[in-house]
PALOLUM-722295 format. One line per 2 residues: number of its first residue (from 1); for each residue y, z, x of C-alpha. Coordinates in pm, 1 decimal, always signed. Layout:
NUM) Y/Z/X | ...
//
This chain:
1) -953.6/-759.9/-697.0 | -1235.4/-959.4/-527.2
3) -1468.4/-685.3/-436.5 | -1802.0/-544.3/-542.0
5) -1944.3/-256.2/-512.7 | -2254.5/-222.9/-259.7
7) -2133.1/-548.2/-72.9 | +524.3/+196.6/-10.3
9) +785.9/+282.8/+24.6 | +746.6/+632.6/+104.5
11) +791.8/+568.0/+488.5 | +1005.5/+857.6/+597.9
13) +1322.4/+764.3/+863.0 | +1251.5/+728.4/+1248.0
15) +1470.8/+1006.4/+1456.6 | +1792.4/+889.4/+1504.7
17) +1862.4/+804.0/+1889.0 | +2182.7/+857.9/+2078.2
19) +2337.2/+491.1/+1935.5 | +2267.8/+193.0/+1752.6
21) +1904.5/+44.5/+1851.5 | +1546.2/+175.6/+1870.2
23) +1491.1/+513.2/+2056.9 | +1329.3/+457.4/+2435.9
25) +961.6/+467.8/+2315.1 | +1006.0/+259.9/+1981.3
27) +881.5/-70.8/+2132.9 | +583.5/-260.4/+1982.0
29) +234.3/-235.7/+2133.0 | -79.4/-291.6/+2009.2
31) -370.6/-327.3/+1848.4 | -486.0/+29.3/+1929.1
33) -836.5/+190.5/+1775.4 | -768.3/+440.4/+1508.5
35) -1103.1/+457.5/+1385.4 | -1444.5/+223.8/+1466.8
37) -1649.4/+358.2/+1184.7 | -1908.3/+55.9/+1173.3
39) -1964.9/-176.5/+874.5 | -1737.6/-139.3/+532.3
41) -1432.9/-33.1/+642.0 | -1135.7/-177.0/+513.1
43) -799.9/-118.2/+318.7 | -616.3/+73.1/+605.0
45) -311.6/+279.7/+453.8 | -90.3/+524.5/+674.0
47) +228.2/+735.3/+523.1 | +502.3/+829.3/+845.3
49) +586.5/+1213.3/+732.1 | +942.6/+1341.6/+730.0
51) +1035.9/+1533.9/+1087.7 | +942.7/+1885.0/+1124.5
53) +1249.4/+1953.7/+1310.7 | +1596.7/+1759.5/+1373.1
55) +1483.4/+1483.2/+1627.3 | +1122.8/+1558.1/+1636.3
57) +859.3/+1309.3/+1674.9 | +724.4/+1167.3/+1346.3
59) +373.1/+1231.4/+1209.1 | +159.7/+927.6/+1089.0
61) -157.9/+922.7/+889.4 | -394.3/+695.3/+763.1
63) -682.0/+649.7/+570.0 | -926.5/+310.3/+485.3
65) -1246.5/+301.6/+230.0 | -1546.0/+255.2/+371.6
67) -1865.7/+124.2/+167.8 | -2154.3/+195.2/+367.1
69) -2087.5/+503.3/+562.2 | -2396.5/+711.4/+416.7
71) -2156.9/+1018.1/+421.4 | -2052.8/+1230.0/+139.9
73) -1759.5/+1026.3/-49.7 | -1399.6/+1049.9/+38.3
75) -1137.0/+950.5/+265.2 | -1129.4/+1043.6/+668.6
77) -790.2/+1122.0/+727.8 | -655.4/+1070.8/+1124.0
79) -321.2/+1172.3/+1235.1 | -130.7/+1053.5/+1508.1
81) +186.4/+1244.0/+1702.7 | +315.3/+926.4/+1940.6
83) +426.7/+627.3/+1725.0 | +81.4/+510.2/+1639.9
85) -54.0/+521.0/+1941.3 | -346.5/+754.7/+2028.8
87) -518.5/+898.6/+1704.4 | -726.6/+1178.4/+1601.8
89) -940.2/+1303.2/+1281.4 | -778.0/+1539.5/+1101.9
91) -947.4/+1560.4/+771.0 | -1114.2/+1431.8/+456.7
93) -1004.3/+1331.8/+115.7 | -1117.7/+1518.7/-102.1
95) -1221.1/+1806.1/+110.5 | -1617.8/+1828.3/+134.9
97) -1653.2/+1477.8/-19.0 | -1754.4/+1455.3/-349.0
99) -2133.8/+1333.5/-349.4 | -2294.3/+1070.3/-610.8
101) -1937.5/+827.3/-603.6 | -1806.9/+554.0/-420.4
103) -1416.2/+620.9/-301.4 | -1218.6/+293.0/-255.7
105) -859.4/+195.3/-203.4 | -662.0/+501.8/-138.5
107) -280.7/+495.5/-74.2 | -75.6/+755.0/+57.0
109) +259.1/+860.2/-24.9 | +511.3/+1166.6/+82.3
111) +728.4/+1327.3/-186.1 | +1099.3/+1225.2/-54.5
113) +1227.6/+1512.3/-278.5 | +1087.5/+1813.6/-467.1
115) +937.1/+1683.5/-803.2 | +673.7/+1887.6/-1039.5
117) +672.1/+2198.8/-885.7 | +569.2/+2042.9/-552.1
119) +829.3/+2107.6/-246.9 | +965.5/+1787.4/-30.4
121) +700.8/+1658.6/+232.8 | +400.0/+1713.8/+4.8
123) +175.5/+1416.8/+40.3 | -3.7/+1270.0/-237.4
125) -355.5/+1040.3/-240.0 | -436.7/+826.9/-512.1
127) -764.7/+665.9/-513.0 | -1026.9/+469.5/-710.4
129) -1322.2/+717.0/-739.0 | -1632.9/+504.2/-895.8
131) -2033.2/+545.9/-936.9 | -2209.9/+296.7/-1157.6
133) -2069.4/+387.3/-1494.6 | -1687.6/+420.5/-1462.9
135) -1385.4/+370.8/-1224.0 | -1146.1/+647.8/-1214.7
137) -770.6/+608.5/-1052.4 | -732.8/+995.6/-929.1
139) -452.0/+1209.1/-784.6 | -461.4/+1473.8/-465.0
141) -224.3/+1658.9/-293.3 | -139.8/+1793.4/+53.2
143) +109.5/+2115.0/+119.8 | +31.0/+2120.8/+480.4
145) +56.6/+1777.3/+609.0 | -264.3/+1611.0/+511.1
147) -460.5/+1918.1/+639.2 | -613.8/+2026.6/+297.0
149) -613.9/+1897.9/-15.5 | -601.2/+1963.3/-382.1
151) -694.2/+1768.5/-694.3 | -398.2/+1763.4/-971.7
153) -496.7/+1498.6/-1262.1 | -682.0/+1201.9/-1360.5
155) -431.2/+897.5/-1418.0 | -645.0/+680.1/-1599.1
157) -1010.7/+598.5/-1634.1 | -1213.8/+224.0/-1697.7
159) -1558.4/+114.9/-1743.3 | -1789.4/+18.3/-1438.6
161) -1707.5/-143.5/-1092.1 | -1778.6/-501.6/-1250.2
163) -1463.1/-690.1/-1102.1 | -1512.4/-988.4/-1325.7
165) -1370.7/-1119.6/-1642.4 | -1503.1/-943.8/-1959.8
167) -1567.9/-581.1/-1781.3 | -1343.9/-280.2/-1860.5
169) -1258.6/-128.9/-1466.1 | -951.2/-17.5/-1308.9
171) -849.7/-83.1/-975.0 | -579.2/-37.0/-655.1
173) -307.3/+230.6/-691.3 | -9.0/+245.6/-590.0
175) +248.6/+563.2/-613.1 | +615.0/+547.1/-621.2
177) +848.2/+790.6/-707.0 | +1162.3/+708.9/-936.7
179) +1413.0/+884.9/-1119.9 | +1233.3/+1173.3/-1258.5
181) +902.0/+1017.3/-1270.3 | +620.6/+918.6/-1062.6
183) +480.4/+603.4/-1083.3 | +121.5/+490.3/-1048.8
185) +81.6/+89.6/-1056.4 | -312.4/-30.4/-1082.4
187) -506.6/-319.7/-1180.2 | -661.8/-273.8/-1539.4
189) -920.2/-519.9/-1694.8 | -935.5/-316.4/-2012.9
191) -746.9/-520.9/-2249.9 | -890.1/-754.2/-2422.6
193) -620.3/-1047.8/-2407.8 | -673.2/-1042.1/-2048.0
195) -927.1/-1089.7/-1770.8 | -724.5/-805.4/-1564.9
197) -363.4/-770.0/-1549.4 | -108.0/-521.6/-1322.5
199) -32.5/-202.9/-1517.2 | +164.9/+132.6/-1465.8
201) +174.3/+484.0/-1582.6 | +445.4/+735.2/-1518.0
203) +457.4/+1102.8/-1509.1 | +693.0/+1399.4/-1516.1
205) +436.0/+1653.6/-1422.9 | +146.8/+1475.4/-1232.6
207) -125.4/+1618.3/-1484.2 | +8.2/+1432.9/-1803.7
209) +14.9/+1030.3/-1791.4 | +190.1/+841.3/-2006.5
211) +125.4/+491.3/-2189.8 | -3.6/+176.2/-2016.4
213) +307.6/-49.5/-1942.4 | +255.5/-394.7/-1786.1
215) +410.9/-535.0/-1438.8 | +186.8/-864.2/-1489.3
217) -45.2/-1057.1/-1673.3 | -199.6/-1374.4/-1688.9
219) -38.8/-1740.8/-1843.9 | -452.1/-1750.0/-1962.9
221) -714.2/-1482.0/-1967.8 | -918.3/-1654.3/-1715.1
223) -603.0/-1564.5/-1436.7 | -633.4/-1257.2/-1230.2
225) -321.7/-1066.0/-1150.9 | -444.5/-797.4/-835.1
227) -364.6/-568.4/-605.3 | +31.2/-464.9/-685.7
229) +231.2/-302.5/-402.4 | +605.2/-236.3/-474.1
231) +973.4/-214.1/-212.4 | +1338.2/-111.2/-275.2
233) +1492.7/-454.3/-168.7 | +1852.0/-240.6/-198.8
235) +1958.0/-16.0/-474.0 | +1958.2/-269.9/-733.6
237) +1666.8/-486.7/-688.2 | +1301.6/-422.0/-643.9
239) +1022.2/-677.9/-532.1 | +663.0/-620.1/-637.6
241) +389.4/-827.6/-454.5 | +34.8/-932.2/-589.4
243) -237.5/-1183.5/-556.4 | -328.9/-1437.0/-849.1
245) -721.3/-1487.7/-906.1 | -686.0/-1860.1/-1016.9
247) -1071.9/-1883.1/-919.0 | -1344.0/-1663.7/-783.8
249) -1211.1/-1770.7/-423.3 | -821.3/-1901.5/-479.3
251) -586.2/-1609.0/-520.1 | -233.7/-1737.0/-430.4
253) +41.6/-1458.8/-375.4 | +286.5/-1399.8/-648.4
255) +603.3/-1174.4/-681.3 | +867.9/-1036.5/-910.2
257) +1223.9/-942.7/-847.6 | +1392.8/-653.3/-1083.3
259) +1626.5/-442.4/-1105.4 | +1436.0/-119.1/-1222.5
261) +1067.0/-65.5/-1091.7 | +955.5/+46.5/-1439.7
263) +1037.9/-324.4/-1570.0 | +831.9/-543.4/-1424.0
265) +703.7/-693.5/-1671.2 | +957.0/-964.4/-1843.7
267) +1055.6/-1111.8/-1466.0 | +940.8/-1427.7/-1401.6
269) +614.0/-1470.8/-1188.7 | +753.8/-1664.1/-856.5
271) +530.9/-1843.7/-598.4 | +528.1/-1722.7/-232.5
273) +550.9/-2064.4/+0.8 | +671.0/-2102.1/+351.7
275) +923.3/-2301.5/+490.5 | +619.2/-2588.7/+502.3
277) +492.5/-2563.5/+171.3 | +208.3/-2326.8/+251.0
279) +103.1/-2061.5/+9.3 | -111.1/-1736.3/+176.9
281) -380.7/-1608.9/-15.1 | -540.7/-1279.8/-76.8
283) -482.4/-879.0/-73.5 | -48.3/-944.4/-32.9
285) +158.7/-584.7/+85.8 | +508.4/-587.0/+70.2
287) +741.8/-382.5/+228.5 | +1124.9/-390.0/+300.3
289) +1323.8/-293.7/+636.3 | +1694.5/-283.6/+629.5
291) +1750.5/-484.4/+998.1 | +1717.5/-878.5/+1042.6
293) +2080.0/-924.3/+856.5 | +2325.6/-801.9/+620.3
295) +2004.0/-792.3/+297.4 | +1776.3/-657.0/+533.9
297) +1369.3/-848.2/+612.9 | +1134.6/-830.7/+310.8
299) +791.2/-831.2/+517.0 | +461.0/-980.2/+324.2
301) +147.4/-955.3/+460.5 | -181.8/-1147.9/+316.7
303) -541.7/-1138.8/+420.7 | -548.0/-1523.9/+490.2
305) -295.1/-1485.2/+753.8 | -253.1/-1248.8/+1075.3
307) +142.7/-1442.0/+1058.5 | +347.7/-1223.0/+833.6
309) +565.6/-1387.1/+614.7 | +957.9/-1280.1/+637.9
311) +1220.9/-1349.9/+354.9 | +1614.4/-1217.1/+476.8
313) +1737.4/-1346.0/+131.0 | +1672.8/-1118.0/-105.8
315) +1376.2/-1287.1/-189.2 | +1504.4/-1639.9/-260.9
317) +1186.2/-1846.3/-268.5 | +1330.6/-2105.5/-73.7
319) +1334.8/-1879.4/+203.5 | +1005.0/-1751.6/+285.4
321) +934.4/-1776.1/+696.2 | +650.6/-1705.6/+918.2
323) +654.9/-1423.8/+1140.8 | +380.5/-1467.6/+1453.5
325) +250.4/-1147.2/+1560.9 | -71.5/-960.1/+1766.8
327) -145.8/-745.0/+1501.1 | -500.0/-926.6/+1371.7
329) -486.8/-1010.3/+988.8 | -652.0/-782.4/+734.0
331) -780.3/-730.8/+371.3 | -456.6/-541.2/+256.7
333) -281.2/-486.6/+575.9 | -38.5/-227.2/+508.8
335) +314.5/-199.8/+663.9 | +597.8/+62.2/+749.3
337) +897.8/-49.2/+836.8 | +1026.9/+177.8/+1130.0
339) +1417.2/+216.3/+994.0 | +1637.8/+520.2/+865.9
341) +1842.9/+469.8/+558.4 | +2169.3/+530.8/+765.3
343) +2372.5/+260.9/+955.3 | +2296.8/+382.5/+1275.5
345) +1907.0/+299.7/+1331.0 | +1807.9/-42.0/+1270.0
347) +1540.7/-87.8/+1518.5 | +1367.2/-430.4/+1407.6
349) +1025.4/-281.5/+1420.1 | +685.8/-233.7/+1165.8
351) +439.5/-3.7/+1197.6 | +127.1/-236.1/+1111.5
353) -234.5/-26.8/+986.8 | -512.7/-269.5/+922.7
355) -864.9/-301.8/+888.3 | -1129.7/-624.4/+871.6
357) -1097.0/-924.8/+657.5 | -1238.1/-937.3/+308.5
359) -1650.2/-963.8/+429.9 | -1588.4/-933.2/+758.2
361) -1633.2/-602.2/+1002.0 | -1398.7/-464.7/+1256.3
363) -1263.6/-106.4/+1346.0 | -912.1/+17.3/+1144.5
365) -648.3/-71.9/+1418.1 | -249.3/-7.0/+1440.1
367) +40.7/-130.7/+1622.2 | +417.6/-219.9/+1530.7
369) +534.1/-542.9/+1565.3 | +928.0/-644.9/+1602.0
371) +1129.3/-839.3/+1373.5 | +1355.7/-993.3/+1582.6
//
């Protein structure tokens, strides 16, 4: 977490074409506008919503925090119909705002099955709601496609938007569901052994949270462990990313490979280089798509880089690649990889959302980008 105040997984499948191969209009393009909000807008996030009939174009929609709008707090949620290509506003999370706090970091996710009394399709928003006193990771749902939404719990609650050493916030969900449970992955600074480490809590009914268990902390207290995103490598191995404050302005990217997403925590950190020895920096997504060879493309981005980084290895770290691509880089860029779990659709392509670089200003932009 570098940021101050005032200053997946859950991609549903692309329709199935007549054979092997992308569909005729999955081809990359972009940067398009999805928003141009002005100053303080950042930490794009999109979810790509399950077909509404059998062949059907896909619904996308995404969200980004915005600092400075002067507007009630919240989310603006846009939706778009053709791949990612035009865009439209659609609505706000929560509904109305909620006036006197600060709304950063939000992260979509679609229910791939029925869970807690919720049906299939409904999509979920956590987010870090915050005024000067206390950070608060919260929990809304959608039953109609992002049109409306509902509050259902507080996960977990920490002291005020300080993100340095010695202060008691929380930070950065990130949902997954698994097994029986939903699981929402922050950054917590509450513990006293450490400056902040990465931290999850799981629930059966999304109003009851369960204890803190922990993905990752620091070799010293000093070390920052930040902004956790987690992908189903295949069904037996998991990869979570993060960054690693070593210093107010160093924070290498670090990841963990494991066989269950709920245990994190004993894995050994490992070091993200690239084939020359360069380590990226800053605000790391990771997401997995099942083309680019027999284990599939693990797909990293970081804020220092508009490159993505590529690993068709399972995550050996001896085989971390660049990846060269249009899409400009961003603080948190978020990926989708545009694949069906079936044999038959392994189109090579990633749905990119982004917004500026950490302090700088530019409008929330999409695209997809091809692996191959």
């Amino acid at each position: 977490m570098a940021l101050s105040v005032g200053g997946a997984v859950s991609a549903a499948a692309a329709p199935i074409g007549p054979g092997p191969g992308p569909a005729p209009d999955e081809v990359p393009f972009g940067p398009v506008t999805v928003a141009d909000p002005g100053s303080g807008a950042s930490y794009a996030r999109a979810v790509r919503l399950g077909e509404q009939r059998p062949g059907g174009p896909r619904t996308l929609l995404a969200t980004f925090q915005q600092f400075d709008s002067g507007q009630p707090g919240g989310f603006p949620v846009f939706r778009s119909d053709d791949g990612g290509r035009t865009w439209r506003p659609q609505s706000k999370v929560p509904d109305g705002g909620e006036s006197g706090r600060i709304w950063l970091q939000p992260f979509l996710y679609e229910l791939p099955r029925a869970f807690a009394g919720l049906p299939k399709g409904t999509v979920l928003c956590a987010a870090n709601s915050l005024d000067s006193a206390s950070t608060r990771i919260v929990l809304y749902a959608s039953l109609d496609r992002g049109l409306t939404w509902r509050f259902l719990s507080t996960v977990t609650e920490g002291g005020p938007p300080v993100p340095q050493n010695g202060n008691t916030p929380v930070w950065e969900p990130f949902l997954l569901l698994h097994r029986d449970r939903l699981v929402c992955y922050y950054s917590d600074q509450r513990d006293p052994a450490f400056g902040q480490k990465l931290a999850h809590q799981t629930s059966r009914d999304l109003r009851h949270w369960g204890e803190v268990v922990d993905d990752a902390v620091g070799e010293e207290y000093s070390k920052r462990p930040g902004m956790i995103t987690v992908a189903q490598v295949r069904r037996d191995l998991w990869i979570m990313s993060y960054e690693y404050g070593v210093t107010d302005t160093y924070y290498p990217v670090r990841y963990k490979l494991a066989r269950d997403p709920e245990s994190f925590g004993p894995a050994p950190a490992l070091e993200l280089l690239d084939q020359d020895g360069y380590a990226p920096s800053a605000a790391p997504t990771v997401a997995w798509s099942d083309s680019g060879g027999p284990q599939g493309t693990i797909v990293l981005s970081a804020n220092s880089d508009q490159d993505f980084f590529v690993n068709r290895a399972l995550g050996d770290p001896a085989q971390w690649t660049r990846l060269s691509s249009p899409m400009p880089r961003g603080y948190s860029r978020f990926t989708i990889p545009l694949t069906d779990p079936g044999p038959r659709h392994r189109s090579g392509l990633v749905f990119v959302v982004t917004g500026a670089p950490y302090a700088e200003q530019a409008p929330i932009q999409a695209g997809v980008i091809s692996l191959d």
